[in-house]
PDB file with one MODEL, atoms N, CA, C and O in Angstrom:
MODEL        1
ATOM      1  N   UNK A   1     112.472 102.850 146.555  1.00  0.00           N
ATOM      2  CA  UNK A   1     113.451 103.918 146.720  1.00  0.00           C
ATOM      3  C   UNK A   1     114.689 103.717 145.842  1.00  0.00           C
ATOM      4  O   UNK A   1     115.612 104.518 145.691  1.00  0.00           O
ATOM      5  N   UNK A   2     114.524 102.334 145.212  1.00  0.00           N
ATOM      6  CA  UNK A   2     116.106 102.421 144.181  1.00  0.00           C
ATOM      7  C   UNK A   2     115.984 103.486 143.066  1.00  0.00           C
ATOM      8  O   UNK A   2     116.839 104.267 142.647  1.00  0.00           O
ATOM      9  N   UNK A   3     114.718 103.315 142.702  1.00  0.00           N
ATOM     10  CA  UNK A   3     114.855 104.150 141.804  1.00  0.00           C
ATOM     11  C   UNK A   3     115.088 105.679 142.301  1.00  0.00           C
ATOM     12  O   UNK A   3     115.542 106.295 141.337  1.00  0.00           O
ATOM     13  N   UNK A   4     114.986 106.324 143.153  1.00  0.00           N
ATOM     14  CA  UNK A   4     114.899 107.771 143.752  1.00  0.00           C
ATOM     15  C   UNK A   4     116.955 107.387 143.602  1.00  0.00           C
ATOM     16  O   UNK A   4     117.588 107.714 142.599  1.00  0.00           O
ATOM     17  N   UNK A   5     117.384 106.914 144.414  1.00  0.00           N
ATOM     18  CA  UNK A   5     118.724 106.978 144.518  1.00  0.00           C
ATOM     19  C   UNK A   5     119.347 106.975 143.331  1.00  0.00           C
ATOM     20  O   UNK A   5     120.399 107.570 143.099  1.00  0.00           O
ATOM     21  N   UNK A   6     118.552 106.131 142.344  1.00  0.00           N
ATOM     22  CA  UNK A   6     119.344 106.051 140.894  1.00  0.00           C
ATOM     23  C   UNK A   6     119.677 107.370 139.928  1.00  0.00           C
ATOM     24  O   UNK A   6     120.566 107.620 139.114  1.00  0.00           O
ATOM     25  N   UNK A   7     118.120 108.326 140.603  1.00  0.00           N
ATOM     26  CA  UNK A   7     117.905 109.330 139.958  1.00  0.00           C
ATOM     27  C   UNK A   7     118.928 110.409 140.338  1.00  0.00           C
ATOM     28  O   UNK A   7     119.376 111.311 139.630  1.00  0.00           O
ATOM     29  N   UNK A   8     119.203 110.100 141.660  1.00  0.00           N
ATOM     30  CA  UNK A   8     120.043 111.410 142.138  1.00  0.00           C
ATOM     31  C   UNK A   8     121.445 111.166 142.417  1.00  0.00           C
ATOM     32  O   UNK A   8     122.072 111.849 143.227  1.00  0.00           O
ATOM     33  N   UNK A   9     122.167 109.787 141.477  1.00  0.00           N
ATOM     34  CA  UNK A   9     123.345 109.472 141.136  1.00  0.00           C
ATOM     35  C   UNK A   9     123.704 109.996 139.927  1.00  0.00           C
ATOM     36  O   UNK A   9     124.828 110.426 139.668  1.00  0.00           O
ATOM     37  N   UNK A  10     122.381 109.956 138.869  1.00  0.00           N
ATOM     38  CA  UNK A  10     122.703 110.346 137.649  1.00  0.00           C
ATOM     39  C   UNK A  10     122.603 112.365 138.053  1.00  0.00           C
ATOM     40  O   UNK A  10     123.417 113.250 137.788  1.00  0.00           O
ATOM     41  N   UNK A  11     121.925 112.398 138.407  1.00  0.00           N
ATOM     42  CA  UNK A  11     122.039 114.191 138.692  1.00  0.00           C
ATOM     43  C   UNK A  11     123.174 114.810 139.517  1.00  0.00           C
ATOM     44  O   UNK A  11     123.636 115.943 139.374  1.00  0.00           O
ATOM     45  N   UNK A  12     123.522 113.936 140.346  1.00  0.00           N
ATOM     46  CA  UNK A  12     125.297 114.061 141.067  1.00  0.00           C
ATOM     47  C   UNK A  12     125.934 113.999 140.043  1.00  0.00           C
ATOM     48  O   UNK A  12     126.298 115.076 139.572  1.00  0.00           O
ATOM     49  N   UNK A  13     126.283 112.804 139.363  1.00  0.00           N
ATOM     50  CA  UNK A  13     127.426 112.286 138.455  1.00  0.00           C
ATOM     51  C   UNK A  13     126.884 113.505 136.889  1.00  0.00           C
ATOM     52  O   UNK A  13     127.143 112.868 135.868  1.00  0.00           O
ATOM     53  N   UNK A  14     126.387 114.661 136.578  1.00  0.00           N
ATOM     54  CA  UNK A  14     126.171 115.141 135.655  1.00  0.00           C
ATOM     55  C   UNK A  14     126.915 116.305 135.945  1.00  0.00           C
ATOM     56  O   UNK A  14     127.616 116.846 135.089  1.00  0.00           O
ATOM     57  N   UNK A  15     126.800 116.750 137.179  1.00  0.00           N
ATOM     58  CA  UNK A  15     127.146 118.198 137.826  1.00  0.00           C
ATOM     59  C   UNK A  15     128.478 117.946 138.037  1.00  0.00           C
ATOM     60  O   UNK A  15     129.303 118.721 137.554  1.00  0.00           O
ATOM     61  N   UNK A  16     128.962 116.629 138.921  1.00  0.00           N
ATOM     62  CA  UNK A  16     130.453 116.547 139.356  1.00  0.00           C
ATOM     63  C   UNK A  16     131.215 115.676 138.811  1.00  0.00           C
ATOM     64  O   UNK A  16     132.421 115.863 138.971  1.00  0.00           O
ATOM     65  N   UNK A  17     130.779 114.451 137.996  1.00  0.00           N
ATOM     66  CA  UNK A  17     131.850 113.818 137.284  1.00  0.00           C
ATOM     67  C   UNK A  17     131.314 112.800 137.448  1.00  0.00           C
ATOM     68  O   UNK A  17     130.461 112.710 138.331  1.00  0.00           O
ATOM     69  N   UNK A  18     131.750 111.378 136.397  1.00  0.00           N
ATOM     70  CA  UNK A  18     131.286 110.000 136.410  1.00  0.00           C
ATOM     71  C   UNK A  18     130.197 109.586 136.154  1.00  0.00           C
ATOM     72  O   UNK A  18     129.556 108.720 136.749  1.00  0.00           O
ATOM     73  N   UNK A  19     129.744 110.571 134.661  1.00  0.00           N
ATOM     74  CA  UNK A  19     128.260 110.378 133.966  1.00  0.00           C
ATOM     75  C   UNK A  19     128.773 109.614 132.907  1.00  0.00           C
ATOM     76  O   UNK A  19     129.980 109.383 132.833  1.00  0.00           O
ATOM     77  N   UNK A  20     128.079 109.260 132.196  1.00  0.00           N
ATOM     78  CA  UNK A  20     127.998 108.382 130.930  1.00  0.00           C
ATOM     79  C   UNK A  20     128.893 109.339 129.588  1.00  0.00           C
ATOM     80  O   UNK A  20     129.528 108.729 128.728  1.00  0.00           O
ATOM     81  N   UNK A  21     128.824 110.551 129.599  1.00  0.00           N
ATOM     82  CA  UNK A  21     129.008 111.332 128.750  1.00  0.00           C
ATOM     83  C   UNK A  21     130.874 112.091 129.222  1.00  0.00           C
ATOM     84  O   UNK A  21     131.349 113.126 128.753  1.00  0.00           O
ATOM     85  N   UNK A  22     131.431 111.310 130.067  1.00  0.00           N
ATOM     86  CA  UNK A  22     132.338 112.047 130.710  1.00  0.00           C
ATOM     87  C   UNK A  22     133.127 113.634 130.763  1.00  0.00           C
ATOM     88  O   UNK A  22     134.281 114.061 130.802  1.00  0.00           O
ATOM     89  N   UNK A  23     131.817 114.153 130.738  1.00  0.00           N
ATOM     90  CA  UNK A  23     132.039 115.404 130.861  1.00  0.00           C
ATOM     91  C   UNK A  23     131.133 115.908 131.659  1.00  0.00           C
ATOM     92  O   UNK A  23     130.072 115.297 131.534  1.00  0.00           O
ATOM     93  N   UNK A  24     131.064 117.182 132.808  1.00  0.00           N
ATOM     94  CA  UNK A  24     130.396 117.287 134.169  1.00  0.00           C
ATOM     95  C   UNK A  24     130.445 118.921 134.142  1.00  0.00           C
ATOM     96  O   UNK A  24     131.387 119.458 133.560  1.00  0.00           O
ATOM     97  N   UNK A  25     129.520 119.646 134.716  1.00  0.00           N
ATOM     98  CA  UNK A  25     129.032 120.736 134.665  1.00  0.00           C
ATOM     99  C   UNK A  25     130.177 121.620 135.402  1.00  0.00           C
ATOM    100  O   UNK A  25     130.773 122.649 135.086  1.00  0.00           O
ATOM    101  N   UNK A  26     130.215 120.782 136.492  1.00  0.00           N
ATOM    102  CA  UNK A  26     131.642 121.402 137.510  1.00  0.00           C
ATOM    103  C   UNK A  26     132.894 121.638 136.871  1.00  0.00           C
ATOM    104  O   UNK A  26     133.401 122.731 137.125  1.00  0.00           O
ATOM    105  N   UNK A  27     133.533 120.853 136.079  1.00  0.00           N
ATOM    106  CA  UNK A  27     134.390 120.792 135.255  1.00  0.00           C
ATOM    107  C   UNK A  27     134.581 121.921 134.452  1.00  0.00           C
ATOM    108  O   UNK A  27     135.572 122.637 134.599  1.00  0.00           O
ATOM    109  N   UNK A  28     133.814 122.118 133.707  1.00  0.00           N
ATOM    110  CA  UNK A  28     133.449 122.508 132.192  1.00  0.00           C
ATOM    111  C   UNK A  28     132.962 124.188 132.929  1.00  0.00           C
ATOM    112  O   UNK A  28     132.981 125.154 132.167  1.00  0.00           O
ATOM    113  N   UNK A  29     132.707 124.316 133.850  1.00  0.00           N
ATOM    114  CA  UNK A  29     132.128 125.349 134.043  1.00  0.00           C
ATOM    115  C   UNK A  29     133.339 126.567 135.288  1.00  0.00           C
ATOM    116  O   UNK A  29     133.323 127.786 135.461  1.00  0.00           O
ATOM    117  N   UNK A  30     134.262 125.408 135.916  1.00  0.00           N
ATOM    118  CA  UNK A  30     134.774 125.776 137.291  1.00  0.00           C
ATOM    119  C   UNK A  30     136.007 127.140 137.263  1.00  0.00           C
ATOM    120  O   UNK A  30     136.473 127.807 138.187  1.00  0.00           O
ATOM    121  N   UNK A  31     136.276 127.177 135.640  1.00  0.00           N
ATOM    122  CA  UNK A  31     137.426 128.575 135.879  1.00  0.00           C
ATOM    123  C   UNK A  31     136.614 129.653 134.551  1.00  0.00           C
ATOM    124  O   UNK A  31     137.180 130.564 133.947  1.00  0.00           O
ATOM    125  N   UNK A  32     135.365 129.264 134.394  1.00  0.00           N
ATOM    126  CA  UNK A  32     134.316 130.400 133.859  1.00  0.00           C
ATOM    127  C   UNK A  32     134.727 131.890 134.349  1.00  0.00           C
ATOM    128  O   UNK A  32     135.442 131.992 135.346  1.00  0.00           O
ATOM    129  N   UNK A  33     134.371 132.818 133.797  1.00  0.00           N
ATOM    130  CA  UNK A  33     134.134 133.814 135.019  1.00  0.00           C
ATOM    131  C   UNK A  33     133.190 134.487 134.397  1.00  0.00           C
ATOM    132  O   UNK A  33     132.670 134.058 133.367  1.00  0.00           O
ATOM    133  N   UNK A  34     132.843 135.688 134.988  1.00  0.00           N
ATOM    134  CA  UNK A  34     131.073 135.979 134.545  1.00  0.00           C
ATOM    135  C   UNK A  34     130.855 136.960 133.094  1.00  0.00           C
ATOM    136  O   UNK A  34     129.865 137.100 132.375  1.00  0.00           O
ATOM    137  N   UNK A  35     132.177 137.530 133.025  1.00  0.00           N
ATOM    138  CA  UNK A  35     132.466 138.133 131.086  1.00  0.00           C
ATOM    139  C   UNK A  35     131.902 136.945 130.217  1.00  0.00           C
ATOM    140  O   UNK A  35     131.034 136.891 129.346  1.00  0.00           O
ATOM    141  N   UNK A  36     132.784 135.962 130.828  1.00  0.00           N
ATOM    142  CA  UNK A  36     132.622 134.662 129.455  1.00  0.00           C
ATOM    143  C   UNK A  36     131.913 134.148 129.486  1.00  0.00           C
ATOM    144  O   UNK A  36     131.878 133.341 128.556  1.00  0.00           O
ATOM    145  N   UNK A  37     130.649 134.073 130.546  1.00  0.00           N
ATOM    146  CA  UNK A  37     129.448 133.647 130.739  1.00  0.00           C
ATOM    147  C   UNK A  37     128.487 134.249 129.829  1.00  0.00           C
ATOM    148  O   UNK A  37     127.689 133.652 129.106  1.00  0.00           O
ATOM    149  N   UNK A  38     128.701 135.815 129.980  1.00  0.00           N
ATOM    150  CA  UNK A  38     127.600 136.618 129.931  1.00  0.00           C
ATOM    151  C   UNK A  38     128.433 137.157 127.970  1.00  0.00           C
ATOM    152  O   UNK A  38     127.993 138.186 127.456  1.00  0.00           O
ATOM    153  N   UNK A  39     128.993 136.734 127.579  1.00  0.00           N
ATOM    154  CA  UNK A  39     130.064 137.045 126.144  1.00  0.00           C
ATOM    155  C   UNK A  39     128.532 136.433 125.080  1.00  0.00           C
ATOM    156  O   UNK A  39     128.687 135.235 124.844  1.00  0.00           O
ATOM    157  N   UNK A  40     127.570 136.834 124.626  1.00  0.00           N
ATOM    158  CA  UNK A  40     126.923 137.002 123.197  1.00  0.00           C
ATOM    159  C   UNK A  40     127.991 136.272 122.155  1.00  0.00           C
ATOM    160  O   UNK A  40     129.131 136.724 122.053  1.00  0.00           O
ATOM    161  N   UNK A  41     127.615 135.268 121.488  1.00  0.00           N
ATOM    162  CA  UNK A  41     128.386 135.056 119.993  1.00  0.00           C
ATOM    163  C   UNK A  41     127.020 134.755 119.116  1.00  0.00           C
ATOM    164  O   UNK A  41     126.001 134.130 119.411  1.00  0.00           O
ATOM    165  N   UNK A  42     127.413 135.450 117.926  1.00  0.00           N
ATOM    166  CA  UNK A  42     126.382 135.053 117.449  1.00  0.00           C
ATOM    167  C   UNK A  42     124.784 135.627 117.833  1.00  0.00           C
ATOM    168  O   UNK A  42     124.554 136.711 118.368  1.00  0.00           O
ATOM    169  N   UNK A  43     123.777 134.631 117.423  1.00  0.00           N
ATOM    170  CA  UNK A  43     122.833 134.703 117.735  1.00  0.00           C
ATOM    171  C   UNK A  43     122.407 133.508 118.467  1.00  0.00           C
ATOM    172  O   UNK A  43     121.337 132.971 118.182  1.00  0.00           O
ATOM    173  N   UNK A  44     123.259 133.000 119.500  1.00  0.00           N
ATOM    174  CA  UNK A  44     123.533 132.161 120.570  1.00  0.00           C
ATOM    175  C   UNK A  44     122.845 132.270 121.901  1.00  0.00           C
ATOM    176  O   UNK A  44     123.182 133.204 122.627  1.00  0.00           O
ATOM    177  N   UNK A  45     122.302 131.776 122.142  1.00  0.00           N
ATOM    178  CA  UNK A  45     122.353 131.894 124.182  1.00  0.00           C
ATOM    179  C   UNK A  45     123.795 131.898 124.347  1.00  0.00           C
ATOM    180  O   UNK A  45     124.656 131.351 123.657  1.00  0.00           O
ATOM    181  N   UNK A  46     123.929 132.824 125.691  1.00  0.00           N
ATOM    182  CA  UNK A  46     125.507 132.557 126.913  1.00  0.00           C
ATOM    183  C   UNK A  46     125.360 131.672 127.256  1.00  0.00           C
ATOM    184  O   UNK A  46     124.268 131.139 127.456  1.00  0.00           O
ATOM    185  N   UNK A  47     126.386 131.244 127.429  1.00  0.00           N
ATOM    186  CA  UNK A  47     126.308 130.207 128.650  1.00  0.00           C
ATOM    187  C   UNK A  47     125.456 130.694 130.153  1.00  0.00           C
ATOM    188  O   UNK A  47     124.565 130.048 130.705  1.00  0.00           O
ATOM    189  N   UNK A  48     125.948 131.826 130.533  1.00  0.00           N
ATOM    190  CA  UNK A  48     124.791 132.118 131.598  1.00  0.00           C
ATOM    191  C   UNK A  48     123.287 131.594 131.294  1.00  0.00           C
ATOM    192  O   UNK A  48     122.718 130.749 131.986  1.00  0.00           O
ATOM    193  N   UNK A  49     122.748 132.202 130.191  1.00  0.00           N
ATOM    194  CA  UNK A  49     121.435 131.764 130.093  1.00  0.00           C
ATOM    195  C   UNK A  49     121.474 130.233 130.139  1.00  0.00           C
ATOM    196  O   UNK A  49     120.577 129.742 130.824  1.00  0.00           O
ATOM    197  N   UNK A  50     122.008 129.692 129.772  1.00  0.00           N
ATOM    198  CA  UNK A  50     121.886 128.176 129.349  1.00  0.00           C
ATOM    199  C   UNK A  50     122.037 127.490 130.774  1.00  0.00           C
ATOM    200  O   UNK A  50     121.393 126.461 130.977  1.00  0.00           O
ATOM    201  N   UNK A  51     122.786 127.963 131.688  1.00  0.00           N
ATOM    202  CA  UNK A  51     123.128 127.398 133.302  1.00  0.00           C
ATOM    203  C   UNK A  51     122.100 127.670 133.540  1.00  0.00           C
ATOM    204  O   UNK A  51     121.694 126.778 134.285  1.00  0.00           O
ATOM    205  N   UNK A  52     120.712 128.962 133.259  1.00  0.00           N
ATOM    206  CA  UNK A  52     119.982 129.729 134.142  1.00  0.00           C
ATOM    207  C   UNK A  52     118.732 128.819 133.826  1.00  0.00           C
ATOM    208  O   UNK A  52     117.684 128.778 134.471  1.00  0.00           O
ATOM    209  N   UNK A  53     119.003 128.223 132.892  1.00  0.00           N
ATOM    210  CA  UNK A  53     117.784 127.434 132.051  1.00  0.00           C
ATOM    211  C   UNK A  53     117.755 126.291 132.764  1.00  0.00           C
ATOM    212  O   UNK A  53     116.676 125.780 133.061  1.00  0.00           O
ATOM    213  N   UNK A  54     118.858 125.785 133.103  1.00  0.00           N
ATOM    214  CA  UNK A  54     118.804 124.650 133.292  1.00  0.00           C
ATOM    215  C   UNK A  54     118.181 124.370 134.980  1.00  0.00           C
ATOM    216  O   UNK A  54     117.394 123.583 135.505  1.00  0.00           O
ATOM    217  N   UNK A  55     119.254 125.788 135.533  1.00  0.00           N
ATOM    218  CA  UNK A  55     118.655 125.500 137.136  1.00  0.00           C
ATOM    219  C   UNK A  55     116.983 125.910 137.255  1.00  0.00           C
ATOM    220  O   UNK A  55     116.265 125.764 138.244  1.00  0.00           O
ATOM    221  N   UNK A  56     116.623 126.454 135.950  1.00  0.00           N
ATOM    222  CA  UNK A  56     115.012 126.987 136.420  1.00  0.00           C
ATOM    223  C   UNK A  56     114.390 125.911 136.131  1.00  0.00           C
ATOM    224  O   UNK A  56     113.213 126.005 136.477  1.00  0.00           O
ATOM    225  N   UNK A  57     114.750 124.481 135.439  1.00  0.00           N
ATOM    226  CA  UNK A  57     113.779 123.273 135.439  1.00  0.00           C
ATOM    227  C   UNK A  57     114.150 122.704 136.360  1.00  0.00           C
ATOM    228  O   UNK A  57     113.318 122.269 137.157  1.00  0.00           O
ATOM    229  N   UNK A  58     115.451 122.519 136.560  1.00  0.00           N
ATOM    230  CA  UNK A  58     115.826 121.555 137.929  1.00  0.00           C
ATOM    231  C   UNK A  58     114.959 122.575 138.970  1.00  0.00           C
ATOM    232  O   UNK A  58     114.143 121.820 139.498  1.00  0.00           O
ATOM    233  N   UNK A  59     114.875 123.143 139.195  1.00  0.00           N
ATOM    234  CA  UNK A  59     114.018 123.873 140.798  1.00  0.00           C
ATOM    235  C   UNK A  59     112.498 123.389 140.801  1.00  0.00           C
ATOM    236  O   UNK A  59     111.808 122.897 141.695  1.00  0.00           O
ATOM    237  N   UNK A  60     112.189 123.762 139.255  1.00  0.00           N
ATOM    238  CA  UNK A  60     110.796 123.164 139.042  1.00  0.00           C
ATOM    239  C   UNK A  60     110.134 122.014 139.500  1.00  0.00           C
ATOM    240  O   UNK A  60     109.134 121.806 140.188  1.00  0.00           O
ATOM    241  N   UNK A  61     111.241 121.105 138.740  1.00  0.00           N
ATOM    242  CA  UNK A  61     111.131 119.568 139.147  1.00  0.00           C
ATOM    243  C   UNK A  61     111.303 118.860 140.617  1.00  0.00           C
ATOM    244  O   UNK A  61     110.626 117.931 141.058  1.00  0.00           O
ATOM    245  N   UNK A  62     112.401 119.554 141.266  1.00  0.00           N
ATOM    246  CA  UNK A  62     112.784 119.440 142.600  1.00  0.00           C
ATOM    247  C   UNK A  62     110.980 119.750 143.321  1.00  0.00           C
ATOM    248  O   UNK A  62     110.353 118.923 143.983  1.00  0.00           O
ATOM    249  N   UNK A  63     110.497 121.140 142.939  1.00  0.00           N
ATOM    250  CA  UNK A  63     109.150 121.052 143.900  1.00  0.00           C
ATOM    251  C   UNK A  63     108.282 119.934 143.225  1.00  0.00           C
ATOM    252  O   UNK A  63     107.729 119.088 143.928  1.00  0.00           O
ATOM    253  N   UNK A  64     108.235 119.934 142.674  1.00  0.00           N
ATOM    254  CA  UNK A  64     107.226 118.920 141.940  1.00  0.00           C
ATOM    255  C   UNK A  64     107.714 117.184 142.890  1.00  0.00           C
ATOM    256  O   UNK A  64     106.898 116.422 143.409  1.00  0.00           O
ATOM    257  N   UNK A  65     108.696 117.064 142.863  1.00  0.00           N
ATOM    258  CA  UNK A  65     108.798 115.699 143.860  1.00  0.00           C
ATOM    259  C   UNK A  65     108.636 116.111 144.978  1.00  0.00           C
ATOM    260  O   UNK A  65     108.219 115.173 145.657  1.00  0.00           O
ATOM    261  N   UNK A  66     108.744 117.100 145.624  1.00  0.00           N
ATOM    262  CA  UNK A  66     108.572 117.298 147.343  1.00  0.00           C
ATOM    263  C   UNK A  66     106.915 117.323 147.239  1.00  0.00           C
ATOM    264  O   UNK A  66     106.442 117.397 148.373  1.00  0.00           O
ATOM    265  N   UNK A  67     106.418 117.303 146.734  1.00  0.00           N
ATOM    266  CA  UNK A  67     104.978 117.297 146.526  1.00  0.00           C
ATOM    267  C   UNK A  67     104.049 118.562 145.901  1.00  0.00           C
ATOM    268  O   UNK A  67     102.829 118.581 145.741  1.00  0.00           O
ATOM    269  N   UNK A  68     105.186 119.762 145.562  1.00  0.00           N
ATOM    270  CA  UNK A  68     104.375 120.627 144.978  1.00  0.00           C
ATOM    271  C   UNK A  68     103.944 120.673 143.418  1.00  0.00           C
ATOM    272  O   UNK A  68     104.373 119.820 142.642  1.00  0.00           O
ATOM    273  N   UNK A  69     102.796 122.041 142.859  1.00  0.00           N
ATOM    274  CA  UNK A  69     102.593 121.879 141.710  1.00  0.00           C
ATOM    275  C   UNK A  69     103.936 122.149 140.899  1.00  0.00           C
ATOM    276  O   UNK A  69     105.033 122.382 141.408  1.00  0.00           O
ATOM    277  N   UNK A  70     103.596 122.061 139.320  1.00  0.00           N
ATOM    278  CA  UNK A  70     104.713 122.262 138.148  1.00  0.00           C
ATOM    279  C   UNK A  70     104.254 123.365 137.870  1.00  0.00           C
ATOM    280  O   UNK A  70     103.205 123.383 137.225  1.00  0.00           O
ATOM    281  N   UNK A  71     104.812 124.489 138.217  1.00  0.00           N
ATOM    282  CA  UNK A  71     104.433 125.878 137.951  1.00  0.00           C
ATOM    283  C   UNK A  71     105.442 126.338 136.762  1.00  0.00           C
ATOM    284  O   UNK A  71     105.118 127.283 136.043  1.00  0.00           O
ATOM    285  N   UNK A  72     106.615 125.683 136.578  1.00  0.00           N
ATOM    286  CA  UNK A  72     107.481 126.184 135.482  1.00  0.00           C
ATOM    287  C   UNK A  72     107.048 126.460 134.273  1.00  0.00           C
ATOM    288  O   UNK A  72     106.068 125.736 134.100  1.00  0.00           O
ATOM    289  N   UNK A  73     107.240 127.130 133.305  1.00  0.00           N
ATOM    290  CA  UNK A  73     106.818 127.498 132.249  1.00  0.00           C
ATOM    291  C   UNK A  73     107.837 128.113 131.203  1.00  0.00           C
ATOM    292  O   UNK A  73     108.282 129.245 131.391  1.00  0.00           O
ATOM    293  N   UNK A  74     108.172 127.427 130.198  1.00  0.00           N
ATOM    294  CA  UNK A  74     108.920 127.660 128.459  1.00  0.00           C
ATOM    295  C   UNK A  74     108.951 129.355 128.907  1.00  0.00           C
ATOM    296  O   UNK A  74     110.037 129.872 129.170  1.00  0.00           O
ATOM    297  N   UNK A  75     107.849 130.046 128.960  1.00  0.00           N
ATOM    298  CA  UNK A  75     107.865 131.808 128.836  1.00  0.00           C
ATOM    299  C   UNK A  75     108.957 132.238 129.780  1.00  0.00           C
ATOM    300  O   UNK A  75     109.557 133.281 129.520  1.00  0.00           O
ATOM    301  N   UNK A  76     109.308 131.466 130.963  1.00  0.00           N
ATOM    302  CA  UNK A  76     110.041 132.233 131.622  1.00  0.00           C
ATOM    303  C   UNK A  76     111.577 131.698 132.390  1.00  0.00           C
ATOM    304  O   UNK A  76     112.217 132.051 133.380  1.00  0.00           O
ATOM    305  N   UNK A  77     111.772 130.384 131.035  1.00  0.00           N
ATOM    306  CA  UNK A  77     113.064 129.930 131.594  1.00  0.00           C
ATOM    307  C   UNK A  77     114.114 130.125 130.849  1.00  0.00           C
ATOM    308  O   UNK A  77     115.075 129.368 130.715  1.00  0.00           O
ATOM    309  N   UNK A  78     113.830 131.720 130.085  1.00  0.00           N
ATOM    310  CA  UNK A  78     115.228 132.229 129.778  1.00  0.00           C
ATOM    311  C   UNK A  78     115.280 133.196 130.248  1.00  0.00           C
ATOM    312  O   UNK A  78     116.334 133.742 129.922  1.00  0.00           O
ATOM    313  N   UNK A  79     114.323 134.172 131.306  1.00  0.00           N
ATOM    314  CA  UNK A  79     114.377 135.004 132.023  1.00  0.00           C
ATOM    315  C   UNK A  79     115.296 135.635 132.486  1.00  0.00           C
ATOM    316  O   UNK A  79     114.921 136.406 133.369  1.00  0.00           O
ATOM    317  N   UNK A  80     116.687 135.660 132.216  1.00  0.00           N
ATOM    318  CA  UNK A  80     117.733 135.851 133.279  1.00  0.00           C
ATOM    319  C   UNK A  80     117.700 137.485 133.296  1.00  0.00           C
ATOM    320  O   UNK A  80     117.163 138.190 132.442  1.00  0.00           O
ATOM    321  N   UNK A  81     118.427 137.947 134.516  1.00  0.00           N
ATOM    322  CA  UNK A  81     118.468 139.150 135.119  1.00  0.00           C
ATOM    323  C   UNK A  81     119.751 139.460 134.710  1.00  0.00           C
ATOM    324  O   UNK A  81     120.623 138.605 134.864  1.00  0.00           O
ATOM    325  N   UNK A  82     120.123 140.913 134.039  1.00  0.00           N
ATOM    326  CA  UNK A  82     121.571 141.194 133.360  1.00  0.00           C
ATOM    327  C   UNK A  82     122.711 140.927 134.960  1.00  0.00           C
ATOM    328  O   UNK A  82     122.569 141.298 136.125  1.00  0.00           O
ATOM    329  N   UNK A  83     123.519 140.327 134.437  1.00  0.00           N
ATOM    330  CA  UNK A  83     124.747 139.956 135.408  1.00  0.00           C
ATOM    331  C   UNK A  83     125.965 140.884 134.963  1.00  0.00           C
ATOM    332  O   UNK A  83     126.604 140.919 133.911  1.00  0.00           O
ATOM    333  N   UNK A  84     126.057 141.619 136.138  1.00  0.00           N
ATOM    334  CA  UNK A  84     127.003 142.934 135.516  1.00  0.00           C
ATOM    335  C   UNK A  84     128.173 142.521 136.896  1.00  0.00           C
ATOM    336  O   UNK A  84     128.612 143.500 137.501  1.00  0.00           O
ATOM    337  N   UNK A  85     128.468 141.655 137.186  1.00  0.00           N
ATOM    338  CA  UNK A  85     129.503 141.538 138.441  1.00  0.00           C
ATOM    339  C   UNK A  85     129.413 140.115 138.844  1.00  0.00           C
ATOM    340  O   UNK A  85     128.326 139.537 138.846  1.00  0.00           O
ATOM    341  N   UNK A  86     130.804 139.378 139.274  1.00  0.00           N
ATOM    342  CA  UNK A  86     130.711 138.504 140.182  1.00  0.00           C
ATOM    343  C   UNK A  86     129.654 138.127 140.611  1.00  0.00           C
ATOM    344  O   UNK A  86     129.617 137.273 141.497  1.00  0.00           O
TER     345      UNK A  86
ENDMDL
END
């Protein structure tokens, strides 16, 4: 089990602070609001997509240790649904 705890220190400390990289999702993300999320530059992903990407592997992976299959799939983890509000 050390290793399970190790895993979900480094996935705490990425989201809220005290990763290797000292910079944390919470941080970097916490006075966002959903214009500047959803703001196109370029021929860029938003940041929305890029949060949306990220939580659609973390969910993946999360079933995959509770014991389910890896159903995630590249085709559909930029999927996001237009965000027109809060």
């Amino acid at each position: 089990m050390i290793l399970a705890k190790q895993i979900a220190k480094q996935f705490r400390d990425v989201h809220h602070g005290g990763n290797y990289t000292g910079v944390n999702l919470n941080d970097v993300l916490k006075d966002l609001n959903w214009q500047q999320a959803t703001t196109k530059v370029y021929s860029f992903n938003t940041i929305a997509i890029l949060v949306f990407h990220m939580n659609y592997y973390v969910s993946a992976v999360l079933k995959v240790l509770q014991g389910g299959p890896l159903d995630a799939s590249d085709k559909y983890s930029f999927d996001l649904s237009p965000i027109q509000s809060d």
